[in-house]
VOBA-1610 file (N, C-alpha, C; in pm, whole numbers, padded with zeros to 5 digits, always signed):
BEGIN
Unk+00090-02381-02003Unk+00168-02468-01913Unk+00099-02604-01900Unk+00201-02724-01897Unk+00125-02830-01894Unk+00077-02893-01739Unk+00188-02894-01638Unk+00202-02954-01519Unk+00234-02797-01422Unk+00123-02794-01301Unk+00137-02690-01222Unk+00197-02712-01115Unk+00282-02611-01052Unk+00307-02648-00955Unk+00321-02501-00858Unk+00410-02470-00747Unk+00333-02370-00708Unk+00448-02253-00731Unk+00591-02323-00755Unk+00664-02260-00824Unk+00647-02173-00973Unk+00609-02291-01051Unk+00567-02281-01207Unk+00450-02137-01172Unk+00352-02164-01092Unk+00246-02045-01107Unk+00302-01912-01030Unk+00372-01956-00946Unk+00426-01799-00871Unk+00471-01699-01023Unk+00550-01778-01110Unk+00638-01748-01198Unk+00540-01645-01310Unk+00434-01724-01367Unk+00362-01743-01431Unk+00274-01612-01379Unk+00193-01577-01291Unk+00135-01447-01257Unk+00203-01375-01220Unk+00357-01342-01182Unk+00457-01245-01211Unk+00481-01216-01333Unk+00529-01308-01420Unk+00560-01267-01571Unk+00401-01201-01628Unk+00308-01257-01605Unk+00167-01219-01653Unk+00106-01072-01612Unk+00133-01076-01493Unk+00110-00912-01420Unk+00186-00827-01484Unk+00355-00846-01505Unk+00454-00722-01517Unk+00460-00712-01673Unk+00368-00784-01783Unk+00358-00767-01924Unk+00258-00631-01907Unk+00175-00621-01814Unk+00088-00568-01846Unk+00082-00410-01871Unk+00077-00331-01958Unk+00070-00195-02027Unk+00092-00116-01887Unk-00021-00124-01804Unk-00078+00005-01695Unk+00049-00015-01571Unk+00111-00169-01565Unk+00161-00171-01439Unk+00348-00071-01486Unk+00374-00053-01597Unk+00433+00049-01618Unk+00390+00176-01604Unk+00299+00186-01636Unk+00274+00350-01634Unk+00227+00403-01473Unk+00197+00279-01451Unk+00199+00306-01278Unk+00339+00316-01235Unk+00465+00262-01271Unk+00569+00330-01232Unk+00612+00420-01246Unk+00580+00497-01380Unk+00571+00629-01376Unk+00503+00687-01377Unk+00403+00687-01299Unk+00312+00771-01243Unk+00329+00795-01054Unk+00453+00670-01026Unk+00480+00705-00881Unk+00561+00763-00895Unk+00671+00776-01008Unk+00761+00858-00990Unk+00746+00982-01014Unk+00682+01020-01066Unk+00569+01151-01076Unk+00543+01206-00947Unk+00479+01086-00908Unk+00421+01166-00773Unk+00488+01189-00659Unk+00645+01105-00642Unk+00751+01086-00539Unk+00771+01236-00554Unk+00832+01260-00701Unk+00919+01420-00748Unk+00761+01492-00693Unk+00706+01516-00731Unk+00587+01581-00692Unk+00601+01717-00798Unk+00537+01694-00955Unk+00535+01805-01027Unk+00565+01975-00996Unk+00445+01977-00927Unk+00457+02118-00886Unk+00589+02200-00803Unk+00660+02090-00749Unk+00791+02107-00679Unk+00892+02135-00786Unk+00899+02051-00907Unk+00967+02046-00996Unk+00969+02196-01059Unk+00830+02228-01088Unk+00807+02388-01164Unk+00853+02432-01099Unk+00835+02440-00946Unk+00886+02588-00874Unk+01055+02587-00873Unk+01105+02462-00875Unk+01260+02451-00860Unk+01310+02515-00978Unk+01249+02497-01081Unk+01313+02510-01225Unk+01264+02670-01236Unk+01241+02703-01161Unk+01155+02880-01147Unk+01250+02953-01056Unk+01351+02862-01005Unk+01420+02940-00828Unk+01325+03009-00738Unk+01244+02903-00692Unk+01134+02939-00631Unk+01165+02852-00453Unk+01258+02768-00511Unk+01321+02669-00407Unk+01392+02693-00422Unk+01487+02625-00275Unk+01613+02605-00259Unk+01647+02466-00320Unk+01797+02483-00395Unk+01856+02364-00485Unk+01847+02256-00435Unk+01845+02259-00286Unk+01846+02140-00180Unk+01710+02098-00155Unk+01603+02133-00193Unk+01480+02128-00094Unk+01419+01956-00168Unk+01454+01942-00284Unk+01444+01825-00306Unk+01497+01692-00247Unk+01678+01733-00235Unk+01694+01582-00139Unk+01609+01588-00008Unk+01647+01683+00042Unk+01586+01695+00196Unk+01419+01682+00223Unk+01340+01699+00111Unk+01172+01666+00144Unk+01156+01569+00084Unk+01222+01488+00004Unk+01170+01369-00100Unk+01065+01281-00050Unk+01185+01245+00073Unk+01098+01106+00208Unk+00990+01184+00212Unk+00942+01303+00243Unk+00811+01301+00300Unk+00708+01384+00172Unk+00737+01370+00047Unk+00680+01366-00061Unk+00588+01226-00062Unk+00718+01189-00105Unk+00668+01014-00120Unk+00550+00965-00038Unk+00563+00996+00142Unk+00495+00949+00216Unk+00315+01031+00145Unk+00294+01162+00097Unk+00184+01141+00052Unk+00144+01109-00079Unk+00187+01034-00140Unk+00133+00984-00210Unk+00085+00816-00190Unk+00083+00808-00049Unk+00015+00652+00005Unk-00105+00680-00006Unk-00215+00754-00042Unk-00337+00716-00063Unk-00359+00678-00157Unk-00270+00714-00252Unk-00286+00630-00393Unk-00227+00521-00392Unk-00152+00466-00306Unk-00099+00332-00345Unk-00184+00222-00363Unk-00281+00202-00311Unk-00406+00105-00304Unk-00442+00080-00450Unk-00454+00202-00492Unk-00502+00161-00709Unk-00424+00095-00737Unk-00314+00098-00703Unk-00233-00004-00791Unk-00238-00168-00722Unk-00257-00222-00631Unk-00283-00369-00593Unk-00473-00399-00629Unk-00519-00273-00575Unk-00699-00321-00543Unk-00732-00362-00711Unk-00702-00331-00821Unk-00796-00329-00908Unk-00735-00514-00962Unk-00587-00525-00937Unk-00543-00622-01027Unk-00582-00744-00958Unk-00608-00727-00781Unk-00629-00837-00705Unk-00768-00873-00705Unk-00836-00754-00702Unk-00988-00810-00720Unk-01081-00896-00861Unk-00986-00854-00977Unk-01068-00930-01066Unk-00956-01075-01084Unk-00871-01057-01052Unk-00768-01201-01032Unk-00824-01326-01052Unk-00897-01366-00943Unk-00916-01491-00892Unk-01120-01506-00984Unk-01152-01407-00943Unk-01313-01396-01018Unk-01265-01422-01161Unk-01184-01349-01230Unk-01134-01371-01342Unk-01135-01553-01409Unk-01072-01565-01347Unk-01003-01719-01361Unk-01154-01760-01348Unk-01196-01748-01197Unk-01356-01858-01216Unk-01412-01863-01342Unk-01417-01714-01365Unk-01502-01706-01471Unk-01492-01795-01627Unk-01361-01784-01701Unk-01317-01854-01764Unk-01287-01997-01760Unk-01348-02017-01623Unk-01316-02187-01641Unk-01150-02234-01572Unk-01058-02095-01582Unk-00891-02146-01576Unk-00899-02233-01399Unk-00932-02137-01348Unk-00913-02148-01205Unk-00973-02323-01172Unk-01090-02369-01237Unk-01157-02532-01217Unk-01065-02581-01275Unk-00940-02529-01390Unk-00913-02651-01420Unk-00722-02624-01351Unk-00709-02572-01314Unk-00578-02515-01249Unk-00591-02653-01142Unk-00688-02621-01016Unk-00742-02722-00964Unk-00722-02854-00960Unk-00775-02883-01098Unk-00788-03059-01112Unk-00622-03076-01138Unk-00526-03026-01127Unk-00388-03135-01134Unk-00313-03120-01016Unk-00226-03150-00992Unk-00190-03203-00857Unk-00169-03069-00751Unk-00164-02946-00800Unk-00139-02827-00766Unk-00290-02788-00623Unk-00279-02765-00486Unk-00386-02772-00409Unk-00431-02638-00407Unk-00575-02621-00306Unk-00626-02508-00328Unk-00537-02401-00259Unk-00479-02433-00131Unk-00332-02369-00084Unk-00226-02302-00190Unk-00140-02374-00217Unk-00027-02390-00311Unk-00082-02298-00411Unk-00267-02278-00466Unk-00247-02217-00561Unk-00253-02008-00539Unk-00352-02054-00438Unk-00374-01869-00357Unk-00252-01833-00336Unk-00157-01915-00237Unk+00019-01865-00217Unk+00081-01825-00357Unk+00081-01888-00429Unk+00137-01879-00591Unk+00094-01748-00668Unk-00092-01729-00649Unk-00093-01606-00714Unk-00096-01502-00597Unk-00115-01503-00473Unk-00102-01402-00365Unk+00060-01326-00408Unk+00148-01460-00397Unk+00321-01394-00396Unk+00369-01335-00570Unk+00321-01424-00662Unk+00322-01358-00805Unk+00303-01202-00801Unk+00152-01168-00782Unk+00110-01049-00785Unk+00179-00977-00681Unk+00225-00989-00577Unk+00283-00908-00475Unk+00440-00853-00568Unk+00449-00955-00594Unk+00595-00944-00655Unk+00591-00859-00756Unk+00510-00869-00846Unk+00451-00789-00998Unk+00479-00670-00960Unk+00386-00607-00811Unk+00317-00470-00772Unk+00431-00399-00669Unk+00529-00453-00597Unk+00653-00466-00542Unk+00745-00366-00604Unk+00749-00480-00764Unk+00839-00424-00815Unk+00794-00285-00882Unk+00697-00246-00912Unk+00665-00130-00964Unk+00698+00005-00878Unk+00676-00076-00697Unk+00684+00054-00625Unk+00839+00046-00620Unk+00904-00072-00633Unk+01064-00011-00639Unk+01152+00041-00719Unk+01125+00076-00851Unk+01100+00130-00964Unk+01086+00270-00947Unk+00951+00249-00952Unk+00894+00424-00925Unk+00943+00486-00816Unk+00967+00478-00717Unk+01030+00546-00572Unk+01158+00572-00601Unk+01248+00367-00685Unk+01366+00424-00661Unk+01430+00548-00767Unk+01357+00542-00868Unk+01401+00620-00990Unk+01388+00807-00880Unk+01289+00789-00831Unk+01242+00953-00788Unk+01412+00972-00699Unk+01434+00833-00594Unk+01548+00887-00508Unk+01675+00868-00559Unk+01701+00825-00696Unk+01811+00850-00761Unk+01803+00996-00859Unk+01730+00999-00876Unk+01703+01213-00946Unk+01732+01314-00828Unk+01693+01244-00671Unk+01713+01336-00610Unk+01825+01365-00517Unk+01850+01246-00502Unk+01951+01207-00376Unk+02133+01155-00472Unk+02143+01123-00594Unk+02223+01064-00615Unk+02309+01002-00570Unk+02454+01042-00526Unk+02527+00952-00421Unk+02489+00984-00301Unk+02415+01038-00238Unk+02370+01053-00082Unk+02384+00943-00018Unk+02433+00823+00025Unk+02373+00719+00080Unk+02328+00726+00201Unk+02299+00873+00240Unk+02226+00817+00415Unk+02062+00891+00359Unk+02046+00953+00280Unk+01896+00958+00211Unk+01844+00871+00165Unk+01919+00775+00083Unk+01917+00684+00033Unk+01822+00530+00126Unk+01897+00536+00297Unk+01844+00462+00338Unk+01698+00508+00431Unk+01691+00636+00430Unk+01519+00671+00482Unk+01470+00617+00366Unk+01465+00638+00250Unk+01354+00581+00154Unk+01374+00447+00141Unk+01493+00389+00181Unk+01435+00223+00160Unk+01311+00252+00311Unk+01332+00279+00415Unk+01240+00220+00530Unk+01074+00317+00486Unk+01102+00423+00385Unk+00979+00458+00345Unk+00905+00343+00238Unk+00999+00262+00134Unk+00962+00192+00047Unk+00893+00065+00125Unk+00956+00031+00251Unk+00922-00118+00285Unk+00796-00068+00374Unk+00794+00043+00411Unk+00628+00080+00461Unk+00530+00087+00385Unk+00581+00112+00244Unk+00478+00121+00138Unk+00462-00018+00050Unk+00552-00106+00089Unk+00550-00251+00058Unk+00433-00315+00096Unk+00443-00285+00250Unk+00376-00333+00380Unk+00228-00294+00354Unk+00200-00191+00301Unk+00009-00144+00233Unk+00017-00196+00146Unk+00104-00226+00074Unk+00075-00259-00101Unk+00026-00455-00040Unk+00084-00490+00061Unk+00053-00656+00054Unk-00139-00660+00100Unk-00133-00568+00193Unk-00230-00561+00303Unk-00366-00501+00201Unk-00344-00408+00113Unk-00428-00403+00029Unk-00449-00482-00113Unk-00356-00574-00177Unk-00347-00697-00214Unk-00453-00822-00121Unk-00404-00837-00052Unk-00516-00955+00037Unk-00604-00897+00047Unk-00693-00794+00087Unk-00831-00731+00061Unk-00886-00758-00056Unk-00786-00716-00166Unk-00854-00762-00321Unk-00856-00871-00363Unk-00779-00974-00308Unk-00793-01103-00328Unk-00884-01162-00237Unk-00921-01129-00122Unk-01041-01171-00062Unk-01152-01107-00154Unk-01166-00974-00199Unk-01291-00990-00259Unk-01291-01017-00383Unk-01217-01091-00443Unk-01159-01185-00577Unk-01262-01293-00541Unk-01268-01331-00411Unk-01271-01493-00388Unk-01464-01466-00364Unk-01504-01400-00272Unk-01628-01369-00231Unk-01760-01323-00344Unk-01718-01259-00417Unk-01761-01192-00591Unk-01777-01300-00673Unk-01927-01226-00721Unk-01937-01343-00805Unk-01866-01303-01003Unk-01862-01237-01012Unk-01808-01165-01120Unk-01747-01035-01105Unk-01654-01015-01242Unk-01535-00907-01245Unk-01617-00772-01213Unk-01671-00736-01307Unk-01726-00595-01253Unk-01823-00556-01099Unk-01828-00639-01010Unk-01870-00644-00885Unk-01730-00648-00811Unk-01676-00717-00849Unk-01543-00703-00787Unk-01435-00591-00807Unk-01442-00542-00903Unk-01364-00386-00972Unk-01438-00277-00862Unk-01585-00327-00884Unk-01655-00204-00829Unk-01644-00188-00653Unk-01645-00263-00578Unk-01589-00298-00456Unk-01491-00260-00392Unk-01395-00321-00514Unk-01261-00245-00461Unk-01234-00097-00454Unk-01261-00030-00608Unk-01308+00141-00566Unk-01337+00188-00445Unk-01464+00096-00428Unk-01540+00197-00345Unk-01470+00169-00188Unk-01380+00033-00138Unk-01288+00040-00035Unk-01208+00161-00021Unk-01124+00162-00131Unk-01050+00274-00155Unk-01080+00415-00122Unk-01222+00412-00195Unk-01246+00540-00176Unk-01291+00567+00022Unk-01359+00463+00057Unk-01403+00454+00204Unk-01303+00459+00296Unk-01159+00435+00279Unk-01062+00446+00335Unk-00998+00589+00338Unk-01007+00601+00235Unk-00963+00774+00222Unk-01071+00903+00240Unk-01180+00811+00266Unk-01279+00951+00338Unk-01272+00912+00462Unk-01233+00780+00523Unk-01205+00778+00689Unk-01059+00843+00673Unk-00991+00872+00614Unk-00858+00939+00639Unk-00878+01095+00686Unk-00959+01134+00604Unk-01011+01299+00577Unk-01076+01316+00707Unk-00973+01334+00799Unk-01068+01280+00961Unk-01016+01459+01033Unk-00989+01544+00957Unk-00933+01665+01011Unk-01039+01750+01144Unk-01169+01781+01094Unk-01243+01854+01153Unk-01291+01769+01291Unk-01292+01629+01252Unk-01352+01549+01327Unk-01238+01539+01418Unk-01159+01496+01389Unk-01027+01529+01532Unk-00994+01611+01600Unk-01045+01738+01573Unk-01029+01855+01658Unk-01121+01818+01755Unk-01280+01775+01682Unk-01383+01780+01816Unk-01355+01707+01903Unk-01318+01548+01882Unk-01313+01490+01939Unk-01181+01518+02078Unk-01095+01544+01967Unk-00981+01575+02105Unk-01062+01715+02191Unk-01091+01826+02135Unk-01154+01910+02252Unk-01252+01852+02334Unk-01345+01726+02276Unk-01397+01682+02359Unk-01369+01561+02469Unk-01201+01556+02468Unk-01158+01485+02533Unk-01158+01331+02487Unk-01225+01291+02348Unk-01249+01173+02303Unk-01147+01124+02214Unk-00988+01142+02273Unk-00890+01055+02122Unk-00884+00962+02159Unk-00926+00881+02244Unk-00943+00746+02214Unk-01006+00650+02085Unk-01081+00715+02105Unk-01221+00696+01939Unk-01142+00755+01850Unk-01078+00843+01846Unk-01021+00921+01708Unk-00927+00806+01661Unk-00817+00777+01791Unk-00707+00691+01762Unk-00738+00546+01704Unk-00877+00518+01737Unk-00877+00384+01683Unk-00932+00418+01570Unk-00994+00478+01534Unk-01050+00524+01356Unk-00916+00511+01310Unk-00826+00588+01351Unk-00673+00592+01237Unk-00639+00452+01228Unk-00627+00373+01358Unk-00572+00254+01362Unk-00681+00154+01252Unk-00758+00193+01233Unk-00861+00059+01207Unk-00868+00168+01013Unk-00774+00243+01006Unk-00759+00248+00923Unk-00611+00244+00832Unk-00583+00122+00742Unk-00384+00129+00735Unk-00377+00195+00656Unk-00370+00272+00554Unk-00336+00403+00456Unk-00331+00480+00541Unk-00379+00541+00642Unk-00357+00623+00705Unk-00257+00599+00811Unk-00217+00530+00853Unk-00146+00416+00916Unk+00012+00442+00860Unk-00021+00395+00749Unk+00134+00365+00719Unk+00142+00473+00625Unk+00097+00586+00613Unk+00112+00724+00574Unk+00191+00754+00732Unk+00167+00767+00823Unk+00201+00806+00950Unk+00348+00772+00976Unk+00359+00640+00953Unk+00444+00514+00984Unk+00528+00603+00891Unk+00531+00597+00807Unk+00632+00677+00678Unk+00674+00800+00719Unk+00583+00911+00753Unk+00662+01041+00803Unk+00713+01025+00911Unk+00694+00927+00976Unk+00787+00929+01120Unk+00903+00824+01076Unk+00922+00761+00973Unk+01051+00680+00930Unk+01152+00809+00863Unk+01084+00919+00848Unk+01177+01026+00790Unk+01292+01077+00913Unk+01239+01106+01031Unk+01316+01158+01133Unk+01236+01096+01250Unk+01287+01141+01375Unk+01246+01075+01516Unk+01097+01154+01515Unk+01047+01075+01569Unk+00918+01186+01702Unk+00963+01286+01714Unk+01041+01328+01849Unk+01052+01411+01884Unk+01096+01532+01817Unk+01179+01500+01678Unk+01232+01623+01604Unk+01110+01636+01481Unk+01059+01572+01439Unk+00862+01608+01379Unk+00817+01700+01491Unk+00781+01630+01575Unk+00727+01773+01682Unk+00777+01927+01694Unk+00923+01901+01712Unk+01009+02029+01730Unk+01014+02135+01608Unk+01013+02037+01489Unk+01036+02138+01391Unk+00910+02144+01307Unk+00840+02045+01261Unk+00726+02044+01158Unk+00615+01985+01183Unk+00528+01936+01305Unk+00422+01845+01337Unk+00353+01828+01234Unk+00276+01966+01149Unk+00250+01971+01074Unk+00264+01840+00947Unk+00355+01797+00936Unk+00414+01668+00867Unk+00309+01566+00911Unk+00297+01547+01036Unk+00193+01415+01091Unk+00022+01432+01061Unk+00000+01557+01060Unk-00132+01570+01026Unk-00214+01533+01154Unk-00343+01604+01146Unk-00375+01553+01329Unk-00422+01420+01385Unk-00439+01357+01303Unk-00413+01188+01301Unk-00302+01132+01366Unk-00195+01185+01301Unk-00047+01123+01315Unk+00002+01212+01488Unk-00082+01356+01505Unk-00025+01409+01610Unk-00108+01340+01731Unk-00225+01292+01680Unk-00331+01200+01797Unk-00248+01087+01845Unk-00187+00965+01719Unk-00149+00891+01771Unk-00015+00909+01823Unk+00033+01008+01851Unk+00189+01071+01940Unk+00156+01091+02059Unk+00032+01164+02077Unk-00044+01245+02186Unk-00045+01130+02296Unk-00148+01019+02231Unk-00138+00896+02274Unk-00087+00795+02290Unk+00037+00736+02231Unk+00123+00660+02222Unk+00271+00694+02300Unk+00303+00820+02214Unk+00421+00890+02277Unk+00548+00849+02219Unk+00663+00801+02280Unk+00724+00718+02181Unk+00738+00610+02105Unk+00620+00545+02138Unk+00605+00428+02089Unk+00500+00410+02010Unk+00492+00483+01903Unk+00393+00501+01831Unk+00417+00439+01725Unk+00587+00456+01699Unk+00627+00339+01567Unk+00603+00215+01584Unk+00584+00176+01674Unk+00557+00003+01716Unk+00448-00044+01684Unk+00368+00076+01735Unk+00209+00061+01759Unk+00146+00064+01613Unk+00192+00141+01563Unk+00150+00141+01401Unk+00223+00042+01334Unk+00376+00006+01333Unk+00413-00130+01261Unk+00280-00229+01298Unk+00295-00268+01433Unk+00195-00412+01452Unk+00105-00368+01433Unk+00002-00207+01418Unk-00115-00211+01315Unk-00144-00326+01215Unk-00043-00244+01160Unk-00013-00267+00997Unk+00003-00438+00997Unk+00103-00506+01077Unk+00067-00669+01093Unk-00026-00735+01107Unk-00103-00666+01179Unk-00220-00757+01210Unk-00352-00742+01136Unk-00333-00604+01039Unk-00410-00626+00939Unk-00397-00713+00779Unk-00221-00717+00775Unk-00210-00829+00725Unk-00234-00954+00696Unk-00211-00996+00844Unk-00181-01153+00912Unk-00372-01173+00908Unk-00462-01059+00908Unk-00604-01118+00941Unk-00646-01095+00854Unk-00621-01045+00734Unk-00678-01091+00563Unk-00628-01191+00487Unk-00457-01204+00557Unk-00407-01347+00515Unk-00485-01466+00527Unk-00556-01475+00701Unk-00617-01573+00728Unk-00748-01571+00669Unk-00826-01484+00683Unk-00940-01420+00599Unk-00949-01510+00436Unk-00810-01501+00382Unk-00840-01541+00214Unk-00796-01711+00217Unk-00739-01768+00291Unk-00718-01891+00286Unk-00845-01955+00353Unk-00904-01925+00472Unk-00995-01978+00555Unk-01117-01976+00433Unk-01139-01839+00381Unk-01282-01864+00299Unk-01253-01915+00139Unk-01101-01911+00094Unk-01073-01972-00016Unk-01121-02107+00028Unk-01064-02193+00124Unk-01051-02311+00116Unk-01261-02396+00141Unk-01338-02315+00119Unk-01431-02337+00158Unk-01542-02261+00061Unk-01447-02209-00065Unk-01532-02162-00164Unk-01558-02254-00291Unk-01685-02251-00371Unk-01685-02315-00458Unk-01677-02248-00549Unk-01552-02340-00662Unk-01466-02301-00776Unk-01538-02295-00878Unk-01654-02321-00930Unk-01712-02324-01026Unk-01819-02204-01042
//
């Protein structure tokens, strides 16, 4: 490209991301995991009921949010280190294109790239399962836009440590190990029993909160049906995380976890512009 602008680059790391080999096979590898194999064997075994697929899909889908993170953390973290490294990013820079205009450009590119993969992969799983259903149809859009909502939030994490890193393999390696640190604060089972017998879900509840995979894993099984009918029929579904923050919240737990989930956004958003604009490009 000769002349940048912030259009031209939005364009430009969308088309560049969605060439790429893996970000297909990551769509089918969510759609894999939406159907959930082992469901598939037992159906094709009459081991299930013919129905058990439309009716559990939504809350299939919802676990496979711990994996959603691989697919933004690895492409966002060597992104921007990438570019330093090669020189692109100093000279992206020098034309009229600002240090703003250019983070927005590849922040929304790549969102868009990784977006579309989860709408792809999800939607393919809820057209195998649901076909003309259209009221199944619309729980998994509000499951998809919860899983939108991690996919941005763990995007800006990797692009903050894009920006902080001094090279790609420090930055690959980082992001892993977030990932992985997030999902051993998820694995919070034994520890929530004590704490609630010891009268302490306060502390429990903010571990979940101060963690969003777990978060908007929550956020997702409760976009399947109300509160109150999770409780009645399957709690089990929430996991004792998801039953802490009910315990504690009550009905308003969907709120409480949406604006989680915002404000961990909105404070890595600010996070990557504040220390972008104050990093040196070379």
């Amino acid at each position: 490209m000769g002349k940048y602008t912030t259009k031209t680059l939005v364009f430009h790391y969308f088309k560049d991301s969605i060439r790429q080999r893996w970000l297909i096979i990551f769509s089918i590898i969510f759609f894999f995991l939406a159907i959930n194999i082992p469901t598939l064997v037992l159906l094709s075994a009459n081991y299930l009921p013919p129905n058990y697929l439309p009716l559990y899909l939504s809350y299939l889908v919802s676990l496979t949010f711990p994996f959603l993170p691989l697919l933004a953390l690895p492409i966002g973290a060597t992104s921007i280190v990438q570019e330093r490294e090669s020189g692109t990013l100093q000279y992206i820079l020098s034309t009229r294109i600002t240090r703003q205009g250019y983070l927005f450009s590849k922040l929304l590119g790549l969102l868009l790239a990784t977006t579309a993969v989860l709408v792809i992969g999800y939607g393919l799983a809820a057209l195998v399962a649901y076909r003309v259903n259209i009221v199944h149809y619309l729980m998994m859009i509000e499951i998809i836009g919860v899983a939108i909502i991690l996919n941005a939030i763990m995007l800006l994490i990797a692009i903050t440590i894009s920006i902080i890193t001094k090279n790609r393999e420090t930055a690959l390696g980082l992001a892993i190990a977030i990932w992985f640190l997030f999902n051993v604060i998820s694995d919070l089972g034994q520890l929530g029993i004590i704490l609630n017998l010891t009268h302490a879900t306060s502390y429990f509840v903010l571990l979940t909160l101060l963690n969003p995979i777990e978060s908007s894993r929550i956020l997702a099984v409760m976009g399947t049906q109300t509160v109150a009918y999770i409780l009645l029929t399957n709690p089990t579904q929430l996991g004792v995380t998801g039953n802490s923050i009910v315990s504690y919240f009550g009905q308003e737990s969907v709120v409480v976890l949406f604006i989680d989930l915002l404000i961990w956004m909105l404070a890595f958003m600010i996070v990557c512009f504040v220390v972008f604009r104050r990093q040196d490009t070379s």
